[in-house]
C-alpha positions as CSV (number, residue, x, y, z in Angstrom):
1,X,-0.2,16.3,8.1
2,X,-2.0,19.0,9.9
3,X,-5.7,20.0,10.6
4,X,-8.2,20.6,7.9
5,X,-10.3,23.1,9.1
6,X,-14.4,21.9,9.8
7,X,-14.0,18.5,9.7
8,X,-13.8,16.6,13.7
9,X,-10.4,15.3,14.5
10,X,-11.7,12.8,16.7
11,X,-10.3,9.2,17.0
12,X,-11.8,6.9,15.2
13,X,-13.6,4.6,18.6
14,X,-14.5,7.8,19.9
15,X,-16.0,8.9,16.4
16,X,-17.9,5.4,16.5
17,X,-19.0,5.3,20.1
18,X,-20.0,9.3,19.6
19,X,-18.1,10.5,22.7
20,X,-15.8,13.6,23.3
21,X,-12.2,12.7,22.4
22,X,-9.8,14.4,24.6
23,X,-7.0,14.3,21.3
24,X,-4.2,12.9,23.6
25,X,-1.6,11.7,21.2
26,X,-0.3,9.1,20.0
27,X,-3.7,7.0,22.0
28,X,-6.7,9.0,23.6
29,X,-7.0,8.5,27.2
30,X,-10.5,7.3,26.9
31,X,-9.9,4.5,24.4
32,X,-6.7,3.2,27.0
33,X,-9.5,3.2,29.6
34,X,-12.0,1.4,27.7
35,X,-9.3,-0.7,26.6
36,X,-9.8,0.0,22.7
37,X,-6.7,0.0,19.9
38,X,-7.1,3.9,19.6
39,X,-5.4,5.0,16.2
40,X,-4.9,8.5,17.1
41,X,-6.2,11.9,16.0
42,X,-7.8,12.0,12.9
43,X,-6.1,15.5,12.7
44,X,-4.1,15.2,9.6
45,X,-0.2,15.3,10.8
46,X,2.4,14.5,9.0
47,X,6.3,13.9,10.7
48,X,8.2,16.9,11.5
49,X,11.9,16.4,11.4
50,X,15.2,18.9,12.4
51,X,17.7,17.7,10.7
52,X,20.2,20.3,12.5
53,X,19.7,18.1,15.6
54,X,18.5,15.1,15.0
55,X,15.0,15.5,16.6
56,X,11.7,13.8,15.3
57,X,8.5,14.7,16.9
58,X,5.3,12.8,15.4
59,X,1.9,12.5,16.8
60,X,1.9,9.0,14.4
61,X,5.5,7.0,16.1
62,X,7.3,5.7,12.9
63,X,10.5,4.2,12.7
64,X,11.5,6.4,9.8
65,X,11.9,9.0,12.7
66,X,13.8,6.4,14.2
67,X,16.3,6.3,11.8
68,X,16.1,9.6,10.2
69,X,17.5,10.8,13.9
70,X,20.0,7.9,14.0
71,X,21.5,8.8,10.6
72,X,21.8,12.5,11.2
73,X,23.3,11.6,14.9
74,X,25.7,9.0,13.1
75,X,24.3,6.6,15.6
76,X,24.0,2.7,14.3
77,X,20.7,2.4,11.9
78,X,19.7,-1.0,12.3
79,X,19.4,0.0,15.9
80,X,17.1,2.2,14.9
81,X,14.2,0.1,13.1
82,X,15.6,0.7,9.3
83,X,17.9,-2.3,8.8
84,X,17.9,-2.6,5.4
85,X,20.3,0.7,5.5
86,X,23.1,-0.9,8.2
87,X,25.0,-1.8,5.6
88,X,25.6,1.8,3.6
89,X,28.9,2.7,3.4
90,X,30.7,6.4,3.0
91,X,33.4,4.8,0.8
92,X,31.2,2.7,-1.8
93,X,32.3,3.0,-5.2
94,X,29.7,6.6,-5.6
95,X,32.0,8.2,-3.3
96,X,34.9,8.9,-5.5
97,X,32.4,10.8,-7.8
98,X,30.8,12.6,-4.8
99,X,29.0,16.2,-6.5
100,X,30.8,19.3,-4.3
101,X,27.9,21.0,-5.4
102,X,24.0,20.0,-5.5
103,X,23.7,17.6,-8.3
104,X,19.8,17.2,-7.9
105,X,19.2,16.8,-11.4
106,X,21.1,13.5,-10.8
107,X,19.3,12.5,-8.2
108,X,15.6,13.7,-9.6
109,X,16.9,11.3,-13.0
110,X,18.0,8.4,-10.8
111,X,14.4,8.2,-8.7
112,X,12.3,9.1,-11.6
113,X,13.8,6.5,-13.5
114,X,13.1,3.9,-11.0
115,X,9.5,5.1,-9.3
116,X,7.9,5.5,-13.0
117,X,6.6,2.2,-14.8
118,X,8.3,1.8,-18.1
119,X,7.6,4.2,-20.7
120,X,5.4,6.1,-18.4
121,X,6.7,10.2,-19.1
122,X,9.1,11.7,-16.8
123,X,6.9,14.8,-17.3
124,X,4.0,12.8,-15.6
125,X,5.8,12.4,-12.2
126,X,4.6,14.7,-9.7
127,X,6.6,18.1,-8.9
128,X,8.6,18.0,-11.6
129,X,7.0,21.5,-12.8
130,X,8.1,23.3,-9.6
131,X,6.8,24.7,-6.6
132,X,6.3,22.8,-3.3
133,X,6.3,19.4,-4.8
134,X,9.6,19.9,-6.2
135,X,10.9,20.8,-3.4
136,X,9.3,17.6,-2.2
137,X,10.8,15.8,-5.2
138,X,14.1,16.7,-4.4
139,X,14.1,15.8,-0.8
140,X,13.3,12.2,-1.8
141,X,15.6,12.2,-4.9
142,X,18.0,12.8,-2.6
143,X,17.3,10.4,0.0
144,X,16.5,7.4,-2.4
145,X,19.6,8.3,-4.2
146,X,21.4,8.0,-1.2
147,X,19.9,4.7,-0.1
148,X,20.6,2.9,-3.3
149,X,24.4,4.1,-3.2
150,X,24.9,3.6,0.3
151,X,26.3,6.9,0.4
152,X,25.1,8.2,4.5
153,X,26.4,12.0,3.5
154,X,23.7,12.6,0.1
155,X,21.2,10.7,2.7
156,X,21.6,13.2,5.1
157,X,21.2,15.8,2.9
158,X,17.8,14.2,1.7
159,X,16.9,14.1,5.4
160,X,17.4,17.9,6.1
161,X,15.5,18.7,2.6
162,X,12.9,16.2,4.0
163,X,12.5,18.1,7.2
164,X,12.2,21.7,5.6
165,X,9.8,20.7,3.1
166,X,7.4,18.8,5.4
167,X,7.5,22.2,7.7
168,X,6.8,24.0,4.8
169,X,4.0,21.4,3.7
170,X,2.2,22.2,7.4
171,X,2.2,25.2,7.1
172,X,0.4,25.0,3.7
173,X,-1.9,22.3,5.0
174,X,-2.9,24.8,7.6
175,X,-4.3,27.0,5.1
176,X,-7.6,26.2,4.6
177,X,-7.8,27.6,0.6
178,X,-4.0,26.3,-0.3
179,X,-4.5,22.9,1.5
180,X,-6.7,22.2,-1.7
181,X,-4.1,23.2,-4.7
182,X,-2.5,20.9,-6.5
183,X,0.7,21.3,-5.5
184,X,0.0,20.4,-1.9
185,X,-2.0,17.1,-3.1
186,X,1.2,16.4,-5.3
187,X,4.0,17.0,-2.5
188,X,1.6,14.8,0.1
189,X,1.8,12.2,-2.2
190,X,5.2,12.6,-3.0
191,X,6.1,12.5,0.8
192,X,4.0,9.3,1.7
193,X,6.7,7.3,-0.3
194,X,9.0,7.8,2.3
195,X,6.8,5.7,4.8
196,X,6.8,3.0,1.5
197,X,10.7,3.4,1.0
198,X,12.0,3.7,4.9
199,X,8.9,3.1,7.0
200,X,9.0,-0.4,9.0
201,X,5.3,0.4,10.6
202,X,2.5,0.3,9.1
203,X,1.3,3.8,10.5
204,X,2.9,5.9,8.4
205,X,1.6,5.2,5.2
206,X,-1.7,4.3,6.4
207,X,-1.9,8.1,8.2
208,X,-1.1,9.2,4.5
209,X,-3.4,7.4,3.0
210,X,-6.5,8.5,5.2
211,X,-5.2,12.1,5.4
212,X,-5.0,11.4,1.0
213,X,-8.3,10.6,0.9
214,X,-9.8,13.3,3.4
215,X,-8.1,16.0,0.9
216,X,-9.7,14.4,-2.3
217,X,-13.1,14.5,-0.3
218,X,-12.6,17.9,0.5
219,X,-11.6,19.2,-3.1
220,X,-14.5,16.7,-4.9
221,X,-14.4,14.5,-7.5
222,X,-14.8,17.2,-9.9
223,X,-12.0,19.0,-9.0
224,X,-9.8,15.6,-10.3
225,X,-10.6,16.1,-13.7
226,X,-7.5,17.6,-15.2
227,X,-5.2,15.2,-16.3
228,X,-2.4,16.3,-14.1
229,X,-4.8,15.6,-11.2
230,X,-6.5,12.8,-12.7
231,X,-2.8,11.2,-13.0
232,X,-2.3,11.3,-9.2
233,X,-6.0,10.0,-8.1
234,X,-5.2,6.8,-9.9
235,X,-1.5,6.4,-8.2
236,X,-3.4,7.0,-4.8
237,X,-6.3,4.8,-5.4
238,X,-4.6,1.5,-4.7
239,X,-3.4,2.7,-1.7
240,X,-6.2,4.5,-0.2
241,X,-8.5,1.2,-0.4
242,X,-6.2,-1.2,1.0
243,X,-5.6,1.4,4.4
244,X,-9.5,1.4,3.9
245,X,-9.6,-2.4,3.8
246,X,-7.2,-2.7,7.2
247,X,-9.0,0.1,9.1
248,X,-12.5,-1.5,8.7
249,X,-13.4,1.8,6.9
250,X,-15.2,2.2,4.1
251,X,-13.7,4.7,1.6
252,X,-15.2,7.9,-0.8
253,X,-14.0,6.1,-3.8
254,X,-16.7,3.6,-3.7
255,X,-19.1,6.2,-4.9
256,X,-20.2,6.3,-7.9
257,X,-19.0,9.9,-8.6
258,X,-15.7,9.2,-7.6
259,X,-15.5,6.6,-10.7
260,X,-16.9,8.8,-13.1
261,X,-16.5,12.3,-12.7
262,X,-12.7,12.1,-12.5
263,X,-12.3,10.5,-16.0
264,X,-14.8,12.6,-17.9
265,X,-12.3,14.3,-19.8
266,X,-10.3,11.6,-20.4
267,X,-12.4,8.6,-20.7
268,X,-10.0,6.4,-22.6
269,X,-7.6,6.3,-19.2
270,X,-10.6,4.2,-17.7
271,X,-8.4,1.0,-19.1
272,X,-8.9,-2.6,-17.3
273,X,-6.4,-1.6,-14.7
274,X,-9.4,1.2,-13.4
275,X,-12.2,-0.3,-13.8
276,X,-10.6,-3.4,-11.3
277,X,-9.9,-1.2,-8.9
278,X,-13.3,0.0,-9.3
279,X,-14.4,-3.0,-8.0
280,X,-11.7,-3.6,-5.5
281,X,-13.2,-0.1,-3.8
282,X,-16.3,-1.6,-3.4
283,X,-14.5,-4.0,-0.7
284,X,-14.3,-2.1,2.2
285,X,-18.3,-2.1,2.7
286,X,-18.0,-5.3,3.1
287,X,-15.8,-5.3,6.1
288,X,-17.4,-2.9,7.9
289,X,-20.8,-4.4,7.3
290,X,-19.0,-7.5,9.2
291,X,-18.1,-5.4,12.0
292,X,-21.3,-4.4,12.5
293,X,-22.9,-7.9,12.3
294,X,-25.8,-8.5,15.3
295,X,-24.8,-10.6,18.1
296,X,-24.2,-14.4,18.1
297,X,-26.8,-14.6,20.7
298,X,-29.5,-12.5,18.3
299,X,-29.8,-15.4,16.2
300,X,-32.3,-15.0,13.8
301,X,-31.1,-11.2,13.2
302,X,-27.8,-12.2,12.7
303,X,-28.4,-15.0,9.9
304,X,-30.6,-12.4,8.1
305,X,-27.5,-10.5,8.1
306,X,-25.5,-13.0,7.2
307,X,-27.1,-13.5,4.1
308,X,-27.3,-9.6,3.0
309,X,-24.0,-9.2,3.3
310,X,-23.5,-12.6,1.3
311,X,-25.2,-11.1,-1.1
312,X,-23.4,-8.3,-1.6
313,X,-19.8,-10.0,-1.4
314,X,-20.9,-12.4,-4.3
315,X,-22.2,-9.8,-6.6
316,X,-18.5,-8.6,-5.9
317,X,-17.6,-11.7,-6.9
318,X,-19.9,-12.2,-9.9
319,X,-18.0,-8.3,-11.2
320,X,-15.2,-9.8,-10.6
321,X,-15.5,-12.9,-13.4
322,X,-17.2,-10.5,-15.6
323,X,-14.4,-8.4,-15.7
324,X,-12.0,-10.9,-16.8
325,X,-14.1,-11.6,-19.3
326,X,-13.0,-8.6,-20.9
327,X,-11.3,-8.8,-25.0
328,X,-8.3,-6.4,-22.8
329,X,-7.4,-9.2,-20.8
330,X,-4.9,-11.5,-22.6
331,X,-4.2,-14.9,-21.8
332,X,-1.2,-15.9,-20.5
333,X,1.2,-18.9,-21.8
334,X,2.8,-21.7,-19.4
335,X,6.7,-22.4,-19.1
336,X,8.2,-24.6,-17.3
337,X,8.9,-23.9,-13.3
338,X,12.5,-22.6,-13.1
339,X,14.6,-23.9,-10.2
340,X,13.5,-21.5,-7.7
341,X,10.2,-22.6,-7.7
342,X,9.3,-24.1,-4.1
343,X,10.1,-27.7,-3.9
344,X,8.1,-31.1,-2.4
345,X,8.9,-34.7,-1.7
346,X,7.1,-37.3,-3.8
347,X,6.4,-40.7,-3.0
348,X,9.6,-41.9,-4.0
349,X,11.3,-39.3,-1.5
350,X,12.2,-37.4,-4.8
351,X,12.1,-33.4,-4.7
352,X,10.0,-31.9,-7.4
353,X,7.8,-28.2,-8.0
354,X,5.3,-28.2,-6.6
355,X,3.8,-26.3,-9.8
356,X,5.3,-27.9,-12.8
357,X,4.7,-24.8,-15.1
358,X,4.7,-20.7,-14.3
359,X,2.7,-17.9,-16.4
360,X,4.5,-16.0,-18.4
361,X,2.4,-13.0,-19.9
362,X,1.8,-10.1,-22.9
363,X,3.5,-7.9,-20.7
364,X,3.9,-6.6,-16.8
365,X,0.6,-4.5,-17.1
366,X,-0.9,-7.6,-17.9
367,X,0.5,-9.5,-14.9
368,X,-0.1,-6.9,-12.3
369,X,-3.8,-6.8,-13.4
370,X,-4.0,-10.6,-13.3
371,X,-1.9,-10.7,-9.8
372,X,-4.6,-8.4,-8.6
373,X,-7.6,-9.8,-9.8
374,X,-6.8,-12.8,-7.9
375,X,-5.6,-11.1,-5.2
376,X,-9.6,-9.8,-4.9
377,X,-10.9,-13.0,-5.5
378,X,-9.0,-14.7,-2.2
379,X,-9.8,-11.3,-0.2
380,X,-14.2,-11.5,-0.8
381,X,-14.0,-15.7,-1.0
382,X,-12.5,-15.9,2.2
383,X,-15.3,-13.5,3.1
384,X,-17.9,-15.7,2.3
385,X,-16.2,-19.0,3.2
386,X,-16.5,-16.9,6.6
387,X,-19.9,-16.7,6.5
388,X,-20.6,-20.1,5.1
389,X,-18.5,-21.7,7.9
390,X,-21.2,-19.8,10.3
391,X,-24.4,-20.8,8.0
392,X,-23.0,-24.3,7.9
393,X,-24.5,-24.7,4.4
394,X,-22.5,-26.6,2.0
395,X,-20.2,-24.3,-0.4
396,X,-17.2,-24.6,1.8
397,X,-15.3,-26.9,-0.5
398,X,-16.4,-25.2,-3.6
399,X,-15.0,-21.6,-2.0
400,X,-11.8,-23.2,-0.3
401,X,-11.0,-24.4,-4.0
402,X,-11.6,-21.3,-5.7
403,X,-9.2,-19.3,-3.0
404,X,-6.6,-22.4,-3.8
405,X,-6.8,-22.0,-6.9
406,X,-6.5,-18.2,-7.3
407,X,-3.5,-18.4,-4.4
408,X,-1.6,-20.4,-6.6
409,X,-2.1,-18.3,-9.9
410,X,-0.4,-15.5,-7.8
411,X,2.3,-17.8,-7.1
412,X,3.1,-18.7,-10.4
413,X,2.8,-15.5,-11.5
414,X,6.0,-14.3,-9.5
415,X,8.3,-15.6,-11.2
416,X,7.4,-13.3,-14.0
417,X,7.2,-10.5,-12.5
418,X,10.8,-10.6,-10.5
419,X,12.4,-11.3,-14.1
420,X,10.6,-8.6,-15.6
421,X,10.6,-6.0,-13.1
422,X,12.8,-2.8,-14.6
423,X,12.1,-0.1,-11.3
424,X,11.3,0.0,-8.1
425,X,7.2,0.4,-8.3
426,X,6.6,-3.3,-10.4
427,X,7.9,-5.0,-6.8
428,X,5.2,-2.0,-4.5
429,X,2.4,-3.2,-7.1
430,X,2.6,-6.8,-6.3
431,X,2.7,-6.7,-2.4
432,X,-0.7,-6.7,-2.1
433,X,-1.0,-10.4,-4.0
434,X,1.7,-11.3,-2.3
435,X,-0.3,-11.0,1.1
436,X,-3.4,-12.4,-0.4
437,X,-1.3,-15.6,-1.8
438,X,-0.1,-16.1,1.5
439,X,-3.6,-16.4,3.3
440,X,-4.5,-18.7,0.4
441,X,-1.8,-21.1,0.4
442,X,1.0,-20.2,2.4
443,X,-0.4,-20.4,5.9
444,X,-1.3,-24.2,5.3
445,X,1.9,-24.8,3.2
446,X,5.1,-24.6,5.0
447,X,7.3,-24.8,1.6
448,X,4.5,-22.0,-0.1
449,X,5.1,-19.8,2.8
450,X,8.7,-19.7,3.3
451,X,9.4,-19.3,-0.4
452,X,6.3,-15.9,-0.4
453,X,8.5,-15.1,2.7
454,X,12.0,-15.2,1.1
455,X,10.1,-13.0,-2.1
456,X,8.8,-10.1,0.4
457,X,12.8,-10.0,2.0
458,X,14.2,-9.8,-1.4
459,X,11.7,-6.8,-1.8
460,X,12.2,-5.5,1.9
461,X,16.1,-5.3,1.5
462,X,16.5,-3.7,-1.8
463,X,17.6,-6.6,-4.2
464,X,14.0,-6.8,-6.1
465,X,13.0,-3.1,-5.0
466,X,13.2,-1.3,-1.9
467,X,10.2,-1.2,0.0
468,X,10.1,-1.2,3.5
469,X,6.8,-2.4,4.1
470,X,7.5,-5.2,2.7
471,X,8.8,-6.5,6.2
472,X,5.7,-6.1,8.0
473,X,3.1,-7.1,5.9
474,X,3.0,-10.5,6.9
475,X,2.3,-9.1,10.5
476,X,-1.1,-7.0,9.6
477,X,-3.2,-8.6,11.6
478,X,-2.0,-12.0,10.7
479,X,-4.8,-14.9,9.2
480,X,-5.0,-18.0,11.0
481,X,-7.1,-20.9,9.3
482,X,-10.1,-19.4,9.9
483,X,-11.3,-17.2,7.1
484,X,-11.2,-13.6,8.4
485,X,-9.5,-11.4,5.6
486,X,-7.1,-8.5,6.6
């Protein structure tokens, strides 16, 4: 993405320590001399890609540049960071019906068919009503078309659409009055599943997220009323408070106005679904408040701290079991643990589940809503088991139970939702429990751990979804038994 005129574009340390930034890309030169993780610009950039010649330039390194280059080069791919394409192959079965002519209808069917939840309307998908984000739309029908058929020819194609329409998109984005239409919010959005879909760094979706996000601040919550609008704040949200979470930033959508005014028109889309992730965006605070904690050696100040932010974390907490209190939340029913469930020895030296039952629910809206929830729960406990550990007051065992407890309902929640997964964005919804289950019982658990491991792979290499990120979200600034979430 490119500048949005007015606002500072400024690395984030230098923003924080209120010093010039000299812009150098992709680190300042004044956070490598401090020695600070500099995240770049704040300049809203987005990838820029010539598919003539096989040249990526980004001010954000991804590997999708990586192996966008390699494909159009014909150079190996797994050399090139995106291994879970090595395998495609120009003669797979697809070839022998290979369109001579642009099929994209095809290939807009095929991706809309797998990137909408089930009986969601094709009509609701952005840029299918024309203009920039369908040109956006057809560069990633294309490529995803071409990654699920192994087919390196219709991939290449994608690539070249991709590279045009991102050219056209900054040139848009540089426009201070069209940066703000809808059709550039729907063909950013559109183009940050790429990072999801190819991406093997973190980066790239997190740049789309914050650049997401400065948009929607710049265009208001008003503005999101409509329900075309409306329908792509609530696709982003998820996303835009997890890059908030791992950035120790907080995020616009923990303002009131941004949980209102959007859904005044439509009030009845404020389901149980919203209203979580209404709570979930209160998070963020929470982190930075952490950051900002007093000194160990300022004793007194910092216990007083302490204790605020306490505070705040377990009125989190107490939303939290409020919520699922709700008459929207069914209850699930038990089944017994099929033979993939992760196995232990007994006394007798005898293997056996380690759960002996798995939830099976009303239906996959119901799961990822639960899978979340508890995904929450171990993100703000493991806050305050943090701070408890530092009070050395005695809720510790209390807390580690209640993260146990909710680590494991993710777990056996899984198995449900890899049976009854029917596209491609059931397996993106759950990687955020998944990474929450693993801080609360798979660090500590070998056989938890390599069994959540084996789950993400399946998801990482296309044979429960296709989501690149998958690889790497293990590696976010990995927990150790101490309790400092993400």
């Amino acid at each position: 993405m490119v500048g949005v005129g007015g606002r500072s574009k400024a690395c984030d340390e230098c923003r924080r320590r209120r010093i010039k930034c000299d812009l150098s890309t992709p680190h300042c030169k004044r956070c490598l001399k401090a020695g600070l993780q500099c995240g770049g610009s704040r300049g809203l950039s987005i990838l820029q890609y010539d598919g003539r010649s096989g040249r990526a330039v980004s001010s954000n390194t991804s590997s999708i540049a990586q192996a966008i280059s390699s494909i159009a080069m014909g150079q190996d791919v797994h050399s090139s960071g995106a291994s879970h394409l090595e395998n495609m192959n120009p003669t797979a079965p697809w070839s022998i019906y290979r369109p001579q002519m642009p099929h994209e209808d095809i290939f807009i069917t095929y991706t809309v068919s797998q990137l909408l939840e089930d009986g969601a309307d094709v009509s609701s998908m952005p840029g299918t009503s024309g203009g920039l984000a369908k040109q956006c739309l057809v560069a990633l029908s294309t490529t995803y078309f071409g990654i699920a058929h192994m087919e390196k020819e219709i991939l290449r194609r994608g690539m070249s659409k991709y590279g045009k329409s991102l050219r056209t998109l900054n040139q848009r984005l540089g426009d201070q009055s069209a940066s703000r239409t809808l059709d550039v919010l729907q063909s950013i959005m559109i183009m940050a599943l790429f990072e999801y879909l190819i991406s093997d760094l973190e980066a790239g979706w997190l740049q789309h997220s914050r650049g997401l996000e400065r948009l929607l601040e710049i265009r208001g919550p008003e503005s999101m009323a409509s329900l075309p609008c409306l329908t792509i704040l609530e696709s982003v949200r998820p996303s835009i408070i997890f890059s908030a979470l791992l950035l120790r930033q907080n995020t616009i959508l923990a303002s009131p106005n941004w949980k209102t005014l959007p859904w005044m028109n439509h009030p009845g889309r404020k389901d149980a679904m919203q209203l979580l992730i209404d709570i979930l965006a209160d998070c963020p605070e929470l982190f930075v408040l952490r950051e900002c904690l007093p000194a160990k050696s300022a004793q007194l100040e910092r216990r007083s701290a302490l204790h605020h932010l306490e505070e705040k974390a377990n009125a989190i907490l107490d939303s939290l079991h409020t919520w699922k209190q709700r008459k929207d939340i069914l209850p699930w029913t038990e089944v017994p643990s099929p033979s993939s469930t992760p196995e232990i020895l007994d006394s007798g030296g005898l293997s056996t589940p380690i759960w002996q039952t798995v939830y099976h629910f009303e239906s996959l809206y119901q799961a990822n809503i639960m899978s979340l929830y508890h995904g929450a729960v171990i993100l703000v406990s493991r806050l305050c088991l943090g701070i408890q550990l530092e009070l050395d007051e005695n809720k510790c065992e209390e807390i580690r139970a209640s993260i146990n407890m909710a680590g494991l309902a993710i777990c056996r929640s899984i198995d449900y939702h890899m049976e009854r997964r029917g596209d491609d964005i059931s397996s993106l919804f759950i990687l955020f429990p998944l990474r929450m289950a693993f801080d609360a019982v798979g660090v500590d658990n070998v056989e938890i751990g390599s069994w959540l491991k084996a789950i993400l792979q399946q998801i990482y290499s296309g044979s429960a979804g296709r989501w690149a990120t998958a690889r790497y979200l293990l590696d976010i600034q990995p927990l150790s038994n101490n309790p400092t979430p993400i």
